[in-house]
C-alpha positions as CSV (number, residue, x, y, z in Angstrom):
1,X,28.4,-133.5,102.8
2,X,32.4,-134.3,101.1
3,X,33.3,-135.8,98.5
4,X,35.3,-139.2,100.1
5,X,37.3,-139.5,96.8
6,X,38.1,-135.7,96.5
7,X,36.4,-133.8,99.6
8,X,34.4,-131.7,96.7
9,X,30.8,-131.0,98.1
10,X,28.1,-133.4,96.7
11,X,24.7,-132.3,95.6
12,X,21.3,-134.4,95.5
13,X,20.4,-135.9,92.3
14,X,17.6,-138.0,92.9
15,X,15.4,-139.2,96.0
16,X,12.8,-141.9,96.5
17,X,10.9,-142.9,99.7
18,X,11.5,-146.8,99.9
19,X,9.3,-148.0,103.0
20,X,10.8,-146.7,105.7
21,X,14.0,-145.3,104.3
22,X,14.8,-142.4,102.0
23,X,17.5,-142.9,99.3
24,X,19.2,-140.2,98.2
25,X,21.6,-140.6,95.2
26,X,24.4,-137.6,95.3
27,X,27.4,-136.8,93.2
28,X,30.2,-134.7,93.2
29,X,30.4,-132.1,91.1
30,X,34.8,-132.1,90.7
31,X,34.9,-135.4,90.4
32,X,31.4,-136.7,89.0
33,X,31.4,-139.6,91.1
34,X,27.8,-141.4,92.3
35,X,27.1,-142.4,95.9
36,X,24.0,-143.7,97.3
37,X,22.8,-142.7,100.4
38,X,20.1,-144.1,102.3
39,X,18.1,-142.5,105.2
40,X,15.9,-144.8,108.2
41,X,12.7,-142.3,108.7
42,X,11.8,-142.9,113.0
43,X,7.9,-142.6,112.6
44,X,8.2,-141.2,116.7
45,X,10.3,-138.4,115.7
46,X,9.2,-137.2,112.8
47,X,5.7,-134.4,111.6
48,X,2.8,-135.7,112.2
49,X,1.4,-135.1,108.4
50,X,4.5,-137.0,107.6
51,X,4.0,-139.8,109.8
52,X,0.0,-140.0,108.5
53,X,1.6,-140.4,105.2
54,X,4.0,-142.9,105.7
55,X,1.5,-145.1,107.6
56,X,-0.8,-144.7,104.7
57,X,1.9,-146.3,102.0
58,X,2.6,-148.9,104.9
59,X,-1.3,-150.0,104.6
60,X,-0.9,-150.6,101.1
C-alpha cells in the first residue's frame, strides 16, 4: 500500500483480531504518518483452522 499524504510505502505496525475484523495500524516510513486500517474476515471464504478459531472467540 501508498502513502495518501506522500505515496511513500507504509509498513504494518500492529494488528489485533477485533470480532470479525482485523485492524491493522500502518505508517509511513517518509513521512511517519499513522493510518488505521480495518479488515471484515468472510468466515465462507477463509481456512478452515482459521474459521474453527474464529468461531471459538465468537462462543465466548
Amino acid at each position: 500500500m501508498k502513502c495518501p499524504l506522500c505515496s511513500g510505502k507504509l509498513f504494518v505496525t500492529d494488528s489485533k483480531t477485533v470480532k470479525d475484523r482485523i485492524r491493522r495500524v500502518r505508517e509511513c516510513k517518509e513521512c511517519l504518518s499513522r493510518f488505521p486500517n480495518y479488515e471484515i474476515i468472510n468466515l465462507y471464504e477463509c481456512d478452515p483452522y482459521i474459521r474453527r478459531q474464529l468461531e471459538r472467540k465468537k462462543a465466548l
